[in-house]
N, C-alpha and C positions, 0 to 999 in steps of 0.2 A: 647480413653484409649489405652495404650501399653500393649501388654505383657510381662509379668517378669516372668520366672518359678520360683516357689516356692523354696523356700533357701534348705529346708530340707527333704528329699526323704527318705519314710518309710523304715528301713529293714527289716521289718518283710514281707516275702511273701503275706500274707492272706492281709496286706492291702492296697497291690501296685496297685490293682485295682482300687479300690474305689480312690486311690490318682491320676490313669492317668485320671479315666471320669473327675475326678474335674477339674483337669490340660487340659483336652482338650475341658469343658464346657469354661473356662478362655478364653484358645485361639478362640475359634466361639465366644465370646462375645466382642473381643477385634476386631475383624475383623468385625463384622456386627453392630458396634457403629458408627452412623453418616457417612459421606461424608467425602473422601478426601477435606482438603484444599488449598494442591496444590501438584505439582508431579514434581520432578527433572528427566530429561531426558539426558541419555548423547549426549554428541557433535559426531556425526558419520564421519570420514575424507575418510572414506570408504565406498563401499556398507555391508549392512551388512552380513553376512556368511550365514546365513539362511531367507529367502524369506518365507512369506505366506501370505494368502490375509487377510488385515485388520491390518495389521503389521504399527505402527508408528512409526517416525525416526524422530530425527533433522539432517538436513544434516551443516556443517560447509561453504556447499557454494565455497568451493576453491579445495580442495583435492577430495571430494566429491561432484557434483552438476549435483541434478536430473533434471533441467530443467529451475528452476526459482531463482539459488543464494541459500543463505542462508536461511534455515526457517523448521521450520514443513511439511515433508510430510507423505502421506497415502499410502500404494503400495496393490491397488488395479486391481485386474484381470487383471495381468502382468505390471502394469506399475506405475509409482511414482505420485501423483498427489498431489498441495498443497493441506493444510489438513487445513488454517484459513482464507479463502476469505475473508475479507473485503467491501463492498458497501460504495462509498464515493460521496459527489459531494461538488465541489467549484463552485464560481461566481470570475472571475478573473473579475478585473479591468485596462483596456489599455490605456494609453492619453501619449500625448507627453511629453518628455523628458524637458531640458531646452533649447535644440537647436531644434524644429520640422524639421525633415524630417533628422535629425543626430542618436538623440536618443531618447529613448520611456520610458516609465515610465509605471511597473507592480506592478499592489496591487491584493492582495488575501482579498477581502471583509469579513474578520473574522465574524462573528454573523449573517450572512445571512441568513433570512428565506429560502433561496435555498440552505445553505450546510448541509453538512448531515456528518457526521464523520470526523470533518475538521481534519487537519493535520498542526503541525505547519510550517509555512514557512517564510520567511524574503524579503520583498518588494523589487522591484528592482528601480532602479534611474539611470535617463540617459542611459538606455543601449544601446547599440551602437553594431552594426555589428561585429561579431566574439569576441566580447564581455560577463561579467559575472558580475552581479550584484546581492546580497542576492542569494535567492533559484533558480535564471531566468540566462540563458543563450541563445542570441541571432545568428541566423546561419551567415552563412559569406553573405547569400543571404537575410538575413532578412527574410523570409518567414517561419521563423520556431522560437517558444519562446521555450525552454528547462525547463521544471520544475522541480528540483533534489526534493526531497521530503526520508524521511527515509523509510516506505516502497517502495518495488518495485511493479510496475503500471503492471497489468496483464492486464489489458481490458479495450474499452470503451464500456459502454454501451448506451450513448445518450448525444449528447449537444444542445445548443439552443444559440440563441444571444437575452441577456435581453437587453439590449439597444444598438443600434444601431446610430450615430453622425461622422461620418467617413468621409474623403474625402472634407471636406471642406461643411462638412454639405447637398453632395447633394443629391437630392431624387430620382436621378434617378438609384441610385445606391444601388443595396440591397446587402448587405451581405450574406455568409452562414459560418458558423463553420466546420472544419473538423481538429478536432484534431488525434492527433496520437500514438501510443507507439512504442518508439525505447531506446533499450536498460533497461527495466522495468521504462523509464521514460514519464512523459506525453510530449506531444507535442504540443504545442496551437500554430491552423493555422487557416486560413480563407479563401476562396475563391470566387468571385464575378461571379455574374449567368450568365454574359454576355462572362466570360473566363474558360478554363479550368485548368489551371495552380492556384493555391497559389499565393497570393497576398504577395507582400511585404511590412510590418509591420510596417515602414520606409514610404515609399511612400502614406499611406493611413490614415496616421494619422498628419492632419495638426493643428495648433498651434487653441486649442478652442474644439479638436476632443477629442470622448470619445467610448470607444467599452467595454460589461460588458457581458462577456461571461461565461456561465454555463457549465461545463464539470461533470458528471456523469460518474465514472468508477470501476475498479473493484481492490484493491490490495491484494497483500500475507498476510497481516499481518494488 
């Protein structure tokens, strides 16, 4: 319910009282009627002029940027903190390209008993070294898939490899995942337990190869 004050304000003295309790019974009634529905916040392109703890802000991300881009934050016991974490996980899907050991071919497993808050994303085809495909960009060394995604990637918090057929199917060869965040984006990498370095994405995916990787992580929004 809004508040409207009353159209018509008594003049007589004696009953201006009785007309402000009613008037201010309205307003506590109008204020303590159900939940917000929603809350418009302004765009902040600045800090704002006055600081206290528990203080919310949008920041604009560009003029303004506490730490993580554009988004909601909390300024908390001196410092800006996002204020919408997010908990997400995908199952990305890896195999080769049309040409193996040129380029590689990335799916995001949509409806996967193992994601959790998908995110929508756009498959990649052929991609190729220093290359860009749907949501997937591949590094100049291969050893790194770029995931662009609309939120920005704060964290990992755990991945795993659900299947594992790489390398020309050999067994003597175990996989491990080690993805990463650079720039609020994710990173899907890999590395083999026998090397210390990131494997090249290119090099380990030959024609028949298939790698179905889980990443767990953390975003702003």
């Amino acid at each position: 319910m809004k508040y409207e004050p009353s159209a018509t304000i008594p003049t007589d003295p004696d009953a201006l009282a009785s007309w402000l309790l009613d008037e201010f019974r309205r307003v506590a009634a109008a204020l303590g009627e159900g939940e917000p529905d929603s809350m418009l916040l302004k765009e902040w392109n600045a800090v704002p002029d006055k600081l206290y703890n528990g203080l919310v802000a949008y920041a604009d991300g560009t003029n303004w940027d506490p730490g993580l881009g554009r988004g909601l934050y909390a300024y908390l016991n001196g410092t800006w903190q996002i204020a919408t974490p997010v908990i997400r996980s995908i199952r990305f899907e890896i195999t080769p390209g049309a040409t193996p050991a040129t380029n590689i071919n990335v799916n995001h497993n949509v409806g996967s008993a193992d994601n959790y808050n998908e995110v929508s994303l756009t498959n990649a085809t052929d991609l190729a070294k220093s290359g860009s495909s749907g949501s997937y960009a591949l590094s100049a060394d291969g050893r790194a898939i770029t995931v662009t995604m609309t939120p920005n990637v704060l964290a990992i918090l755990s991945s795993h490899i659900y299947l594992q057929d790489m390398n020309n199917t050999s067994v003597l060869d175990v996989y491990m995942p080690s993805p990463g965040v650079t720039a609020a984006k994710l990173l899907l990498q890999i590395h083999n337990r026998s090397v210390a370095f990131r494997q090249d994405w290119l090099a380990v995916m030959a024609a028949g190869d298939r790698c179905e990787l889980v990443v767990c992580f953390i975003t702003d929004s």
